[in-house]
N, C-alpha and C positions, 0 to 999 in steps of 0.2 A: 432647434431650427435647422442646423447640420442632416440631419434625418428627413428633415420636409424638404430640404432643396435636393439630396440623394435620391431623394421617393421622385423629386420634377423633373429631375435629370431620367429616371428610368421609366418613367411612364412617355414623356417626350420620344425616347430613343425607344421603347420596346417596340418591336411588329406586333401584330392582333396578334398573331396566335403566341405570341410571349405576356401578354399585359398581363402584370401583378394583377393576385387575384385580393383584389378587394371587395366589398361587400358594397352596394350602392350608397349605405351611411358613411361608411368608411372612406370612401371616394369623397360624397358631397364635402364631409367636414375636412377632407385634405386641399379642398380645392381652396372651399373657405381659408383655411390657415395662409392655404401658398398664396392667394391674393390678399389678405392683408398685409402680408409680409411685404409681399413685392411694394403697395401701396406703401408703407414705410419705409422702404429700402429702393426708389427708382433704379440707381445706381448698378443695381444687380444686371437690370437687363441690360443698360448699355455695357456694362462689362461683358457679358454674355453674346452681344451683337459684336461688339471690338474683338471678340476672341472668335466667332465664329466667320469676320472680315478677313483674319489675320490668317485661318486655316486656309480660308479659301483662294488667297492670296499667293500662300506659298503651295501649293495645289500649283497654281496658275503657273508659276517661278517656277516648276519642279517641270512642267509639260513644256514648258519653252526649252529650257536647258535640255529637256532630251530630244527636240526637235531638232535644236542646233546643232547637238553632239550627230542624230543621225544623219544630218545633210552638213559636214564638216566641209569634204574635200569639193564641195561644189561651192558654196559659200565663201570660205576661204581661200583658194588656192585656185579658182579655175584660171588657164593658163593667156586667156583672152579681153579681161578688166585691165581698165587701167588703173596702175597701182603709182601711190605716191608715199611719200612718205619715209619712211626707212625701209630697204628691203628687205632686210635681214629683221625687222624689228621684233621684240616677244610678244606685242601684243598688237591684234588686228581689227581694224574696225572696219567695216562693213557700212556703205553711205547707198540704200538705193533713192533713186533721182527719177523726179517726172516733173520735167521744165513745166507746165499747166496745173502743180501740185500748189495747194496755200501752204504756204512754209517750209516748201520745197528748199530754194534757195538760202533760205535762213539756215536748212538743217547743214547742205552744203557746203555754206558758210563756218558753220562751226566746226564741221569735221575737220577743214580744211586749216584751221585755225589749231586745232586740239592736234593734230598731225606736228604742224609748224612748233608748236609749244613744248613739245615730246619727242625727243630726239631717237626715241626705239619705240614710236608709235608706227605702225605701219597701215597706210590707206587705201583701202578698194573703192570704188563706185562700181555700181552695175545700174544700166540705164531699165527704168522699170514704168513705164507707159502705162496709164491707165487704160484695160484692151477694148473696152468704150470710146476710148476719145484721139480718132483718127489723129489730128495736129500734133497732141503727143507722140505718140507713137513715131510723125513723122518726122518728129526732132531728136527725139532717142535712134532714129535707122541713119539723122543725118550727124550727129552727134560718133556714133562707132563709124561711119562713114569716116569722118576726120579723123579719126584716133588711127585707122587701118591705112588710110593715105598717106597723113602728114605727122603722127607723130602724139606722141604726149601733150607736149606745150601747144601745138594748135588745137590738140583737143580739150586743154581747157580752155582757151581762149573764145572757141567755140560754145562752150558750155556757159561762159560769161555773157554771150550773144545772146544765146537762145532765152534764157531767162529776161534780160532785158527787153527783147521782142515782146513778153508778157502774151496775149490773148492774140497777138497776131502772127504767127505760127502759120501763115498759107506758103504757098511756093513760092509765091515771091520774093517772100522773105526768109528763106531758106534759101534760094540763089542770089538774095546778098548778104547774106552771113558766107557764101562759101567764097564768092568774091572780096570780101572785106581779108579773108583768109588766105587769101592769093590762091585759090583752088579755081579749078572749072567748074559752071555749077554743072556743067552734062556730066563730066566724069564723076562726080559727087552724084547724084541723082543713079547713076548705073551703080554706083559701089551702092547706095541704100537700096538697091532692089536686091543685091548681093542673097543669095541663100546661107550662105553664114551669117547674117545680121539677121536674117528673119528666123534660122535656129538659135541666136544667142538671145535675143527676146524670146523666143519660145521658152530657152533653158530658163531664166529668169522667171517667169511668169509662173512656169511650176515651182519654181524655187520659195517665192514669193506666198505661194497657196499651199506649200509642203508647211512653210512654218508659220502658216496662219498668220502670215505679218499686216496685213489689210495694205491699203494702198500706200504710196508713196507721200512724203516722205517717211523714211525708219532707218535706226544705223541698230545694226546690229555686232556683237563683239561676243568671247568666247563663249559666256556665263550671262548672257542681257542682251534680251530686247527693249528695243524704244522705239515706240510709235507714235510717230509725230516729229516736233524740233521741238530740242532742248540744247540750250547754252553751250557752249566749249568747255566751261570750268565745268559743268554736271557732265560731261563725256570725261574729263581730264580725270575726276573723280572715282568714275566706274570703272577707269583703266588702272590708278592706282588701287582699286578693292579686287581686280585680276591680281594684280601683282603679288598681292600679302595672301592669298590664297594659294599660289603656285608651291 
């Protein structure tokens, strides 16, 4: 039977102009054998589908990791994120954010969390709008607005606003989130028109399409993508599988 699953494997894989030349009896009665076979042995194919999931998987793992590696110093190091965390730390996670995202702030949440727990984790956010959804977009421009005005700490404090605002995101409520913030909302509102804020969203948005990450929420880190939210201990995890790798 070694020989008939050799023969399935090469008849599967050959192109026309390679197919073993078998004789049309010769065919029938191997096709015959290989299907009673399989009928006695299910097992074969799910093995065969688990191992064809598994290729395709690290395929997938193997095209991310070079996405990451070619868009490093934009991803990691641009000079205008805000960064928390450890500054110096050896390993970097990557949190993009869109306040209007399902699981947005959950993911935020844990990054933030996985930072706190990891004293040489080091933390980006980049604010990442879905380019569809105006209100977005206009919390991610009011969002780097306070970060450029007031500071780190008001720019997360703002980021804790604008999520709880949830679906109601109009201007209104972005001139009292920047009130609550002890900001002007006029001078807020001129700093979101800012041309630096509408190229740092620009940069992000290729950034975001460069490595095929789909929309917001995703943290990305040196060797792993994640898209979507997942737990702080499953972040704490993939930062210790950097480590032992290094």
């Amino acid at each position: 039977m070694k020989l008939v699953l050799s023969l399935a494997v090469a008849v599967a894989t050959a192109t026309p102009g390679l197919a073993l030349p078998l004789s049309d009896a010769e065919r029938a009665a191997f096709r015959a054998e290989l299907r009673a076979y399989l009928l006695e042995h299910p097992e074969v194919i799910r093995e065969a589908l688990e191992g064809a999931e598994t290729r395709r998987m690290a395929r997938h793992a193997n095209a991310d990791l070079a996405r990451i590696e070619a868009h490093a110093e934009t991803l990691f190091r641009a000079p205008d994120d805000w960064t928390g965390g450890a500054p110096d730390g050896d390993v970097t996670l990557v949190s993009f954010v869109d306040y209007r995202a399902e699981g947005a702030r959950r993911a935020l949440d844990a990054a933030r969390e996985a930072a706190a727990r990891d004293d040489q984790l080091r933390l980006v956010v980049k604010e990442a709008p879905r380019p569809d959804d105006e209100a977005a977009e206009r919390a991610a421009r009011l969002a780097l607005a306070v970060l450029r005005l007031a500071g780190p700490a008001a720019y997360e404090a703002a980021q804790t606003r604008l999520f709880a605002a949830g679906a109601r995101l109009d201007a209104a409520a972005l001139d009292r989130i920047s009130a609550e913030l002890g900001l002007a909302p006029a001078e807020v509102k001129t700093r979101m028109a800012g041309s630096d804020i509408t190229a740092k969203l620009a940069e992000t948005r290729a950034l975001a399409e460069a490595l095929e990450l789909g929309p917001a929420p995703a943290q990305v880190l040196k060797r792993t993508m994640v898209r979507g939210d997942v737990p702080a201990v499953a972040l704490l995890r993939m930062v210790e599988a950097i480590r032992r790798k290094k």
